[in-house]
Structures are given as structure tokens and as C-alpha cells.
C-alpha positions in Angstrom: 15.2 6.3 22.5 14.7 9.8 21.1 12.4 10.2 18.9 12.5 12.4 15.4 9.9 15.7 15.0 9.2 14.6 11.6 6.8 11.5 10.9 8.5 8.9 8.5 8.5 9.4 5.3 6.4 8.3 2.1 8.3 6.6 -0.5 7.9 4.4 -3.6 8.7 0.6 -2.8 9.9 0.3 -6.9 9.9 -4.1 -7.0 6.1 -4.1 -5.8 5.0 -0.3 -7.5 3.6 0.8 -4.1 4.0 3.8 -1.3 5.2 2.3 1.5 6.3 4.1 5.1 7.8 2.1 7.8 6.4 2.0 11.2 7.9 0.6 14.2 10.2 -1.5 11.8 7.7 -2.6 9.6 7.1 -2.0 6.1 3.3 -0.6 5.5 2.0 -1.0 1.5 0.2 1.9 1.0 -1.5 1.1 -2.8 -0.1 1.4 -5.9 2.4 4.1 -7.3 2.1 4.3 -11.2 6.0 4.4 -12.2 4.8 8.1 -14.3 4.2 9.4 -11.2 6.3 11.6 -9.5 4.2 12.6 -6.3 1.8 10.0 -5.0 -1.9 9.1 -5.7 -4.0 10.8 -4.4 -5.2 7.2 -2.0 -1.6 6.5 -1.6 -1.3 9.8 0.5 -4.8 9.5 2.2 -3.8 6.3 3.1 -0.6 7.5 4.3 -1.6 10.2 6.2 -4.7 7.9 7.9 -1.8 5.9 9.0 0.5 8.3 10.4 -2.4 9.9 12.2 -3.3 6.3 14.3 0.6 6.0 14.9 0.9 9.7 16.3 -2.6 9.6 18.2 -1.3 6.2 19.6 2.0 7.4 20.9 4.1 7.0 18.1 2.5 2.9 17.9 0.3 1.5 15.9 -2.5 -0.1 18.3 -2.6 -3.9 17.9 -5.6 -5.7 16.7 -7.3 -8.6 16.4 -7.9 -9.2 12.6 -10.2 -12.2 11.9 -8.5 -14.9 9.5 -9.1 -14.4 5.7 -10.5 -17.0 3.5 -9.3 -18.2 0.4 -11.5 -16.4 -1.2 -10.7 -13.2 0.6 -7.0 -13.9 0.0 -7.2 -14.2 -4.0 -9.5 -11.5 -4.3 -7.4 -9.3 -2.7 -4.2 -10.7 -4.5 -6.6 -10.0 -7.6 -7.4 -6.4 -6.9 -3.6 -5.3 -6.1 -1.3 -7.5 -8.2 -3.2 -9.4 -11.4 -5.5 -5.7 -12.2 -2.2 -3.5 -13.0 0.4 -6.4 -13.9 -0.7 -7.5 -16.8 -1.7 -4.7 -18.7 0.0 -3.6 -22.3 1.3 -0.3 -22.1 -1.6 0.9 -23.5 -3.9 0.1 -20.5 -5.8 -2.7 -22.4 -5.8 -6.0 -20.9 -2.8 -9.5 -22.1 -4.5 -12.6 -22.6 -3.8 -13.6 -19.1 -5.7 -11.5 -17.7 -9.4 -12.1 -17.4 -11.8 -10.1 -15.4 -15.3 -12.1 -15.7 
């Protein structure tokens, strides 16, 4: 299999409002991509170009690892931080009623 000069590219995954690259046939969510945007966040393409980095260093492969299981608590927290913080959100910015931080 040949392989291209070029790393993959960044682009916006639109349905989720992420960057996202694919890597050995995987999607990787990068962080969130505000719709305004044009060019990405600056931690979208930090993120991006960490990532690319590990997959050249490692031979064009991303090294596999061991990850320790998440808790419940890790899991919502997480699922807090990247979905519930920008979804529900006026246009304004300002917080709907569903959202609560506390």
C-alpha cells in the first residue's frame, strides 16, 4: 500500500460540531468547531497536529494503549464537558433551562 506525502486532513465533522481527521480508518474527535468558524480553534489544531505527530513518529500508526476503564462518573463528566456545555446554549451564549452547571 502506498502511502500519500501529505498527512490527512482536518475537517469539521458538521452532526457532532467537531474537527475530526481519520487515522488508520478511524474517525478521531478533535474538540469542538464553533459553526462561525471558518479555520479551526486554536485546540482543535494543537490537538490535530499532537495527533498527526504520534501517527508519523509511529510509522504512519497510532501506538496502541492500554487505557484504564472509565467510571460512571468519568463517563458523564466527560459527556458533560463536550456535549451538555455548548448544546444547550441560546444564541446569545447564556444558558436554556436545562442546562444547570452547579
Amino acid at each position: 500500500m502506498k502511502h500519500r506525502n501529505s498527512p490527512p486532513s482536518l475537517r469539521r465533522h458538521k452532526p457532532s460540531k467537531q474537527g475530526v481527521v481519520t487515522l488508520c480508518g478511524r474517525d478521531r474527535y478533535l474538540g469542538h468547531w464553533p459553526d462561525a468558524q471558518k479555520q479551526p480553534p486554536t485546540n482543535v489544531r494543537a490537538n490535530y497536529d499532537a495527533l498527526i505527530a504520534e501517527w508519523l513518529v509511529n510509522g504512519r500508526h497510532l501506538p496502541t494503549e492500554m487505557r484504564t476503564p472509565l467510571s460512571v462518573a468519568e463517563l458523564i463528566l466527560q459527556f458533560w464537558d463536550r456535549h451538555v456545555c455548548h448544546h444547550y446554549r441560546h444564541l446569545d451564549g447564556s444558558p436554556t433551562i436545562e442546562f444547570r452547571e452547579t
